[in-house]
Every structure is written in structure tokens, then in C-alpha cells.
N, CA, C and O atoms as CSV, one atom per row, in Angstrom:
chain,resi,resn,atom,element,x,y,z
A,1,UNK,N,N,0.853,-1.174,0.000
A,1,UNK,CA,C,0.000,0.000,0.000
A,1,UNK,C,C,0.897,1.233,0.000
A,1,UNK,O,O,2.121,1.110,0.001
A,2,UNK,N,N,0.321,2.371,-0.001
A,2,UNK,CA,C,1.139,3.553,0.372
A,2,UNK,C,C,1.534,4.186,1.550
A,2,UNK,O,O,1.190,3.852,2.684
A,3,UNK,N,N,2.252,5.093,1.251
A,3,UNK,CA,C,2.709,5.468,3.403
A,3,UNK,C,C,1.471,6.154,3.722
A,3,UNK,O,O,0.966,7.152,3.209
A,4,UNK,N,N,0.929,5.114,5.058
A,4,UNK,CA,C,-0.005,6.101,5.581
A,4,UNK,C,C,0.731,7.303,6.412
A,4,UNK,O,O,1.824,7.358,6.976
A,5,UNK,N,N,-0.029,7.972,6.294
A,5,UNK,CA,C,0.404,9.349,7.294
A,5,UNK,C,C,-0.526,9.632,8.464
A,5,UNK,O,O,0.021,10.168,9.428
A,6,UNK,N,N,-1.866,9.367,8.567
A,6,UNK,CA,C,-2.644,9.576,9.798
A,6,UNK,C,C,-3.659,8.348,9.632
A,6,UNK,O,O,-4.002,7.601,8.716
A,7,UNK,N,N,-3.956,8.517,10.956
A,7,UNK,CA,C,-5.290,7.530,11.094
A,7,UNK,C,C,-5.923,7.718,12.206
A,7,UNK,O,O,-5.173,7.951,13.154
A,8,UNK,N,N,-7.347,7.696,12.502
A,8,UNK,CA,C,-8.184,8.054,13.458
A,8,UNK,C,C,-9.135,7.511,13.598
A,8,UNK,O,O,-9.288,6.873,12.556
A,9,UNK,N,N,-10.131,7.279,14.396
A,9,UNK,CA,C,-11.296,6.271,14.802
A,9,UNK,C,C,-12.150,6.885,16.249
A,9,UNK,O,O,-11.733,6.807,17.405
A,10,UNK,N,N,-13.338,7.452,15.826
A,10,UNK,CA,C,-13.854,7.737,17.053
A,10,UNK,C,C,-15.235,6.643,16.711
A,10,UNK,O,O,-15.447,5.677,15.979
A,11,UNK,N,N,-16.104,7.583,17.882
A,11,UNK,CA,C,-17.646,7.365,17.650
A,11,UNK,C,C,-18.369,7.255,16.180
A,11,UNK,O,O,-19.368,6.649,15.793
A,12,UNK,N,N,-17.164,8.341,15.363
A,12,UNK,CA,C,-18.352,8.600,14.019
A,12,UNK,C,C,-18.129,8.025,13.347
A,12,UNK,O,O,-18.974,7.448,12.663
A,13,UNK,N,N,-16.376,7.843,13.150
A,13,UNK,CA,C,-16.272,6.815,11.791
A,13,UNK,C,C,-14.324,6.587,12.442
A,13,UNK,O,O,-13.751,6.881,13.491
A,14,UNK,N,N,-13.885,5.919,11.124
A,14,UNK,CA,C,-12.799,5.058,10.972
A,14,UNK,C,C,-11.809,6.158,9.945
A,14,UNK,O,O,-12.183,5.893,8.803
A,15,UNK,N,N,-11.187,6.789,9.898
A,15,UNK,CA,C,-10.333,7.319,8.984
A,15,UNK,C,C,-8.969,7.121,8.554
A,15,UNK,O,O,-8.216,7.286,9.514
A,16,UNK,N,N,-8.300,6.809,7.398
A,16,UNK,CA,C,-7.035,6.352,7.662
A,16,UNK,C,C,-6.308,7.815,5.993
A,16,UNK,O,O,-6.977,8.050,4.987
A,17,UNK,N,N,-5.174,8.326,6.237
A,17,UNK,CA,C,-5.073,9.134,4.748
A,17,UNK,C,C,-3.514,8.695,4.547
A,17,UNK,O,O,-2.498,8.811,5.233
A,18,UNK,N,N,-3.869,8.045,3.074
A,18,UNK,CA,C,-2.344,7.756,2.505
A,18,UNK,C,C,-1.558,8.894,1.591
A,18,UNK,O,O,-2.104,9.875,1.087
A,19,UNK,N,N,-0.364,8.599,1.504
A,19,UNK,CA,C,0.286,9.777,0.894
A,19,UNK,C,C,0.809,9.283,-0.405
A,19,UNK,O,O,0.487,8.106,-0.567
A,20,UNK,N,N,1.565,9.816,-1.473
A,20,UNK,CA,C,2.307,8.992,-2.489
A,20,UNK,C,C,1.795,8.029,-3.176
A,20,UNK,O,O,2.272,6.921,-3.422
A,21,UNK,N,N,0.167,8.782,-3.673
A,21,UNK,CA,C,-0.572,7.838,-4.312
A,21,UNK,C,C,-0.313,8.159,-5.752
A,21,UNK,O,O,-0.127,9.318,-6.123
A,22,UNK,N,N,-0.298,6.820,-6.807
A,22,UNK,CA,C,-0.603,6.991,-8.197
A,22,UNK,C,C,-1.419,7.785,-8.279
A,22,UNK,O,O,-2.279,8.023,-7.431
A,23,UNK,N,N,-1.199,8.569,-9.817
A,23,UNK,CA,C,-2.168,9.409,-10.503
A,23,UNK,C,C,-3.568,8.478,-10.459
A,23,UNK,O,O,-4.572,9.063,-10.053
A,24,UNK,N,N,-3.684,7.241,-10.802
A,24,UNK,CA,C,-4.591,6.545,-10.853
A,24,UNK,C,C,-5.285,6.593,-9.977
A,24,UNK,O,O,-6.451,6.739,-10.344
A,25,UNK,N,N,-5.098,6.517,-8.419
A,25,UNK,CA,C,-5.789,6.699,-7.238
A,25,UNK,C,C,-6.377,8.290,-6.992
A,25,UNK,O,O,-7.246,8.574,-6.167
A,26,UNK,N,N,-5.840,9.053,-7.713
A,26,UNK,CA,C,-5.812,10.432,-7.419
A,26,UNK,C,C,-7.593,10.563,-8.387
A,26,UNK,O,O,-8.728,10.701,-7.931
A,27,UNK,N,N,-7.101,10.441,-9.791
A,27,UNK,CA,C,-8.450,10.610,-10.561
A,27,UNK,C,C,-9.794,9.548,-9.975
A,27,UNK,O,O,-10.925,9.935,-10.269
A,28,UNK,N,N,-9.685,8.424,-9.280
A,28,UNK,CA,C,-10.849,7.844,-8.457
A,28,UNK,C,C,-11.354,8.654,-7.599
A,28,UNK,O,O,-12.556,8.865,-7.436
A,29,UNK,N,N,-10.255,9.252,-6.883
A,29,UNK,CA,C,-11.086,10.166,-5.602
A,29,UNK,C,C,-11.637,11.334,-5.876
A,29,UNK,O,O,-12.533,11.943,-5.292
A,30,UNK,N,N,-10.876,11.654,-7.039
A,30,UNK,CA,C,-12.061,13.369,-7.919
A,30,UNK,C,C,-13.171,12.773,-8.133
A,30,UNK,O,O,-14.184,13.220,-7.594
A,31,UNK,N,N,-13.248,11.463,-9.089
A,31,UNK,CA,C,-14.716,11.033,-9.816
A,31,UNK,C,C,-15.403,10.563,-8.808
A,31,UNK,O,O,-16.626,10.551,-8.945
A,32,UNK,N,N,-14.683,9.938,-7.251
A,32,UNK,CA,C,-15.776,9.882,-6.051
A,32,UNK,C,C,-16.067,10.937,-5.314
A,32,UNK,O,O,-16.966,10.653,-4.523
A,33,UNK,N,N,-15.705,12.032,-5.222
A,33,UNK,CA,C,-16.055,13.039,-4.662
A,33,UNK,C,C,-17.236,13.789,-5.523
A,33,UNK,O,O,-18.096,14.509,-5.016
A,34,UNK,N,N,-17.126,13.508,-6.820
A,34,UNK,CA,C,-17.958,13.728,-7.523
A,34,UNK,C,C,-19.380,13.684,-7.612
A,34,UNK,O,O,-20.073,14.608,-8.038
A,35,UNK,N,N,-19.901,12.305,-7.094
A,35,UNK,CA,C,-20.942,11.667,-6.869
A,35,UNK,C,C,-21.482,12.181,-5.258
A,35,UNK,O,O,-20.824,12.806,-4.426
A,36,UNK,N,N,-23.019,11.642,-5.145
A,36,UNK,CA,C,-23.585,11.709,-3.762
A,36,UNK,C,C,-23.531,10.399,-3.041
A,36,UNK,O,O,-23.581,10.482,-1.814
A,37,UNK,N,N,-23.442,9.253,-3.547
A,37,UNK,CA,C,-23.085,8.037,-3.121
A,37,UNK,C,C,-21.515,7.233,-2.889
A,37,UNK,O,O,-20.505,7.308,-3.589
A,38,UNK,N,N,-21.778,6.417,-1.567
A,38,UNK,CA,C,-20.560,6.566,-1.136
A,38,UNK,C,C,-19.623,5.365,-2.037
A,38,UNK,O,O,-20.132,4.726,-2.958
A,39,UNK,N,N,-18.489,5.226,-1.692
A,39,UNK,CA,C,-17.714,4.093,-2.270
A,39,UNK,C,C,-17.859,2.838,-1.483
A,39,UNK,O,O,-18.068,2.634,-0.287
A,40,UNK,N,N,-17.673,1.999,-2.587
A,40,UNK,CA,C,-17.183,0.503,-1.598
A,40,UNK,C,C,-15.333,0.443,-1.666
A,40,UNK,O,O,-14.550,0.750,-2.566
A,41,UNK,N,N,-15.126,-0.090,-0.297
A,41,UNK,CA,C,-13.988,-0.155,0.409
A,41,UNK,C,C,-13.518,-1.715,1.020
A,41,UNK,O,O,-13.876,-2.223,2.083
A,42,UNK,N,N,-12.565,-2.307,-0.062
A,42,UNK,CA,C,-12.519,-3.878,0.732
A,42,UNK,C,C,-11.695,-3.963,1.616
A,42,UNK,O,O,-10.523,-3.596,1.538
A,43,UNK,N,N,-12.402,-4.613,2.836
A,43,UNK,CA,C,-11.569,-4.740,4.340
A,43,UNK,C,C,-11.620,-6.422,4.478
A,43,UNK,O,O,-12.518,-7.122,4.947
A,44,UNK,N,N,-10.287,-6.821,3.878
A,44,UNK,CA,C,-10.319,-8.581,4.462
A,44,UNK,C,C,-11.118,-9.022,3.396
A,44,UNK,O,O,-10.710,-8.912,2.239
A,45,UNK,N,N,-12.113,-9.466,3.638
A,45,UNK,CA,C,-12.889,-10.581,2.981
A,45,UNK,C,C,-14.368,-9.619,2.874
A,45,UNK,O,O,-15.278,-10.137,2.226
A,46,UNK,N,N,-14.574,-8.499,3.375
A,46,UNK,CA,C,-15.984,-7.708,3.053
A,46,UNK,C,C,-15.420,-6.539,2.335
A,46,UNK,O,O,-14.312,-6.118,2.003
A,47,UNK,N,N,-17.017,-6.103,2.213
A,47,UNK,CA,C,-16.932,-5.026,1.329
A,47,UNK,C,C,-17.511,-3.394,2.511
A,47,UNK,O,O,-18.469,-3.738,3.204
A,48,UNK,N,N,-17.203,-2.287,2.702
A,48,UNK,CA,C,-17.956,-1.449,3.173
A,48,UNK,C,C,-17.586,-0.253,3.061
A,48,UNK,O,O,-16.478,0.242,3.268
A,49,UNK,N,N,-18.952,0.410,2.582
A,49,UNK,CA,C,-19.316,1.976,2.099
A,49,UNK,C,C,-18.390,3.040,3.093
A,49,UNK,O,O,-18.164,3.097,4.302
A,50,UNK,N,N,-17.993,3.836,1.906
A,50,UNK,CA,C,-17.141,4.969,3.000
A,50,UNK,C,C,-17.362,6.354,2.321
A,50,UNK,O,O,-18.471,6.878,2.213
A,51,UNK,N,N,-16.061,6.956,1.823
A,51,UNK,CA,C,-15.691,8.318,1.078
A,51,UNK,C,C,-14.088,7.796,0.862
A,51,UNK,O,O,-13.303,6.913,1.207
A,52,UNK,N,N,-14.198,8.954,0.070
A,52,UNK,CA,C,-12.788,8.797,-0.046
A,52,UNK,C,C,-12.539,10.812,-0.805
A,52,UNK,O,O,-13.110,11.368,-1.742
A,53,UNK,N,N,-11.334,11.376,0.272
A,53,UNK,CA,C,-11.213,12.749,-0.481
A,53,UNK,C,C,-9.404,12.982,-0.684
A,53,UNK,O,O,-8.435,12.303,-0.343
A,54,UNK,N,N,-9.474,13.558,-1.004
A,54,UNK,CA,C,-7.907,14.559,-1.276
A,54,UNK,C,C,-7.512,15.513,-0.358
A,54,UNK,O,O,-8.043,16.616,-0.479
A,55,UNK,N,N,-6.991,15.412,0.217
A,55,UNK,CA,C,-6.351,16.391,1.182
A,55,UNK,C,C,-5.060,17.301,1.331
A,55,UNK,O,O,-4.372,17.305,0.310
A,56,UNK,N,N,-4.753,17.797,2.002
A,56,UNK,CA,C,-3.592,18.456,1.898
A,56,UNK,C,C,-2.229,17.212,2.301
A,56,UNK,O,O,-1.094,17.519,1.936
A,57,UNK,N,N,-2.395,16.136,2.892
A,57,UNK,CA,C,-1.870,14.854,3.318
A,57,UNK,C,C,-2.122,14.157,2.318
A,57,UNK,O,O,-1.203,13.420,1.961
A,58,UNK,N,N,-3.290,14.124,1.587
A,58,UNK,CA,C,-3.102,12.760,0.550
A,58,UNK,C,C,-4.158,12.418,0.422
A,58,UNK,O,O,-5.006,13.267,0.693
A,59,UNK,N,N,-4.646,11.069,-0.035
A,59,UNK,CA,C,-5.786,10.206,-0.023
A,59,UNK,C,C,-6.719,10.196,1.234
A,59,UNK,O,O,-6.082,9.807,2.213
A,60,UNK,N,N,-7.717,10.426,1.458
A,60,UNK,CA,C,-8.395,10.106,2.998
A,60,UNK,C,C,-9.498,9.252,2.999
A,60,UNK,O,O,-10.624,9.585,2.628
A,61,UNK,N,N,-9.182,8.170,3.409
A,61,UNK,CA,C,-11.043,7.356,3.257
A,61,UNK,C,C,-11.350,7.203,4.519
A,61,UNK,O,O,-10.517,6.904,5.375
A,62,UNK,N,N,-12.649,7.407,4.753
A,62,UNK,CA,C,-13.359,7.264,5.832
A,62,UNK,C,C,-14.495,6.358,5.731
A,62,UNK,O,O,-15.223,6.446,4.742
A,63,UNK,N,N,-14.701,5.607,6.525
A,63,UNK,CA,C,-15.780,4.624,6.551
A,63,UNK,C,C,-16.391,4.779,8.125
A,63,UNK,O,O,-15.769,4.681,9.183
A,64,UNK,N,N,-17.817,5.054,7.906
A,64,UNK,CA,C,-18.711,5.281,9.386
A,64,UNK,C,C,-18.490,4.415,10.473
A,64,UNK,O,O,-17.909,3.370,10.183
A,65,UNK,N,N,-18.841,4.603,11.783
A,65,UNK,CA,C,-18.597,3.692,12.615
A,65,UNK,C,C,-19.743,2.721,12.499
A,65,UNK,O,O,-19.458,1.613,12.044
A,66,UNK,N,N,-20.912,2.942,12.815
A,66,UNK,CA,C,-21.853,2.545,12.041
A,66,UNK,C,C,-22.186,1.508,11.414
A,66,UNK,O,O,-22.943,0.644,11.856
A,67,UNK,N,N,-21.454,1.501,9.938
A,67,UNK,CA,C,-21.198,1.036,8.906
A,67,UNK,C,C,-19.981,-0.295,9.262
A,67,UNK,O,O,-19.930,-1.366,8.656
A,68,UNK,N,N,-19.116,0.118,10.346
A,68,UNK,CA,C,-17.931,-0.841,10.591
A,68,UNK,C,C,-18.813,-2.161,11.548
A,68,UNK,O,O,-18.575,-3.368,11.495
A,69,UNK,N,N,-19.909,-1.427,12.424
A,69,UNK,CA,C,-20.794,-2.262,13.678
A,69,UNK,C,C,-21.635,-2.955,12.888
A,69,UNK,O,O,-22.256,-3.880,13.412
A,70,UNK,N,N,-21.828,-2.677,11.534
A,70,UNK,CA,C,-23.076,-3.248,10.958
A,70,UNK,C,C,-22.180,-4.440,10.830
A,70,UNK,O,O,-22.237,-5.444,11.540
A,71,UNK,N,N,-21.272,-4.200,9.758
A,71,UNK,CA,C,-20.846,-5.457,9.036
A,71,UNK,C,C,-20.174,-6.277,10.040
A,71,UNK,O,O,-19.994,-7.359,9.481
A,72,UNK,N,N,-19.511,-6.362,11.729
A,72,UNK,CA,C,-19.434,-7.284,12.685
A,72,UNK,C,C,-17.460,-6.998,12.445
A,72,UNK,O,O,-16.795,-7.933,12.892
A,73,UNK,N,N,-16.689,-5.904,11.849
A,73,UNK,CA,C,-15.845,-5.801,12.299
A,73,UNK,C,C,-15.470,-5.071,13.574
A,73,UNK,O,O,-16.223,-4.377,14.258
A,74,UNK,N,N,-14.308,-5.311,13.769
A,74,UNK,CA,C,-13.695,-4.794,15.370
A,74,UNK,C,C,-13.001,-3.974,14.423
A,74,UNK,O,O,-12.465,-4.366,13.387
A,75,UNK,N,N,-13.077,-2.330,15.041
A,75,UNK,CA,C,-12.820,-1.231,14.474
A,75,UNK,C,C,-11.600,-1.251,14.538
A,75,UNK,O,O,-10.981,-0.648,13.662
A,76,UNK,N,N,-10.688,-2.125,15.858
A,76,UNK,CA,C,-9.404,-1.890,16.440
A,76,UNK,C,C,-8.633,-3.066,15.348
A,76,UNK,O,O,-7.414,-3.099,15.175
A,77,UNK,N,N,-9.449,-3.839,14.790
A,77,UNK,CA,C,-8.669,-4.814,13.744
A,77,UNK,C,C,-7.984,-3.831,12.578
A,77,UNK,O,O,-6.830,-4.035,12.201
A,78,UNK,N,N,-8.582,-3.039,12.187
A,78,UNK,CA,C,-8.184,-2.060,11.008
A,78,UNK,C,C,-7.132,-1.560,11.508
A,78,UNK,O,O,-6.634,-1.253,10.425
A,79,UNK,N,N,-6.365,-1.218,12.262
A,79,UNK,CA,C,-5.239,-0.659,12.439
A,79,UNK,C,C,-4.059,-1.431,12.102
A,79,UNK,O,O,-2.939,-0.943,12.251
């Protein structure tokens, strides 16, 4: 993967932002920011809805907490 640079996890959601991404990753996150619907994001063996933006750091995807309780992961596994 790429160097992550931050990562965070509260109540609301799961956030992790990579840096030193391909152009390729770069034009996904314009054409998803684009849209009102969120992305799918594969964690392990599932699939789950997040965002994904551009930042002054890099890549940022966020996936709800929510969204992490639905599908029966342990938020603390993602790290």
C-alpha cells in the first residue's frame, strides 16, 4: 500500500489518509467526490461503504462507525 500518514477512529467513523498515491488513485477520488453516493472499500474478505477525499496529506477514506458495527468488524482490527 502507500505510506499512511494519519489515522483516526472515534464514535463517528474510521479514517485512515495515505500519501504517495498513483495518478490513478488520485483521478478515483475526484470522480468519487464527484458523486452523492458513497464508495465501496474492501476490508479482508468484506466489502464497506465509505468516502474517499484529497487532502492536503493525501488520499483520505473514511468509513462510518456505524457502517464498521453493521458489518461485525472490530474497528481496532483495522489498524
Amino acid at each position: 500500500m502507500f505510506g499512511k500518514v494519519d489515522e483516526r477512529h472515534d464514535k463517528k467513523a474510521y479514517s485512515v489518509t495515505f500519501e504517495n498515491v498513483p495518478e490513478r488513485v488520485l483521478r478515483d477520488a475526484r470522480w468519487s467526490g464527484s458523486r452523492d453516493t458513497p464508495s465501496l472499500f474492501k476490508i479482508g474478505d468484506i466489502f464497506a461503504e465509505g468516502t474517499m477525499d484529497i487532502t492536503s496529506k493525501g488520499i483520505s477514506i473514511s468509513i462510518s462507525s456505524e457502517e464498521i458495527t453493521q458489518l461485525n468488524v472490530d474497528i481496532e482490527a483495522l489498524r
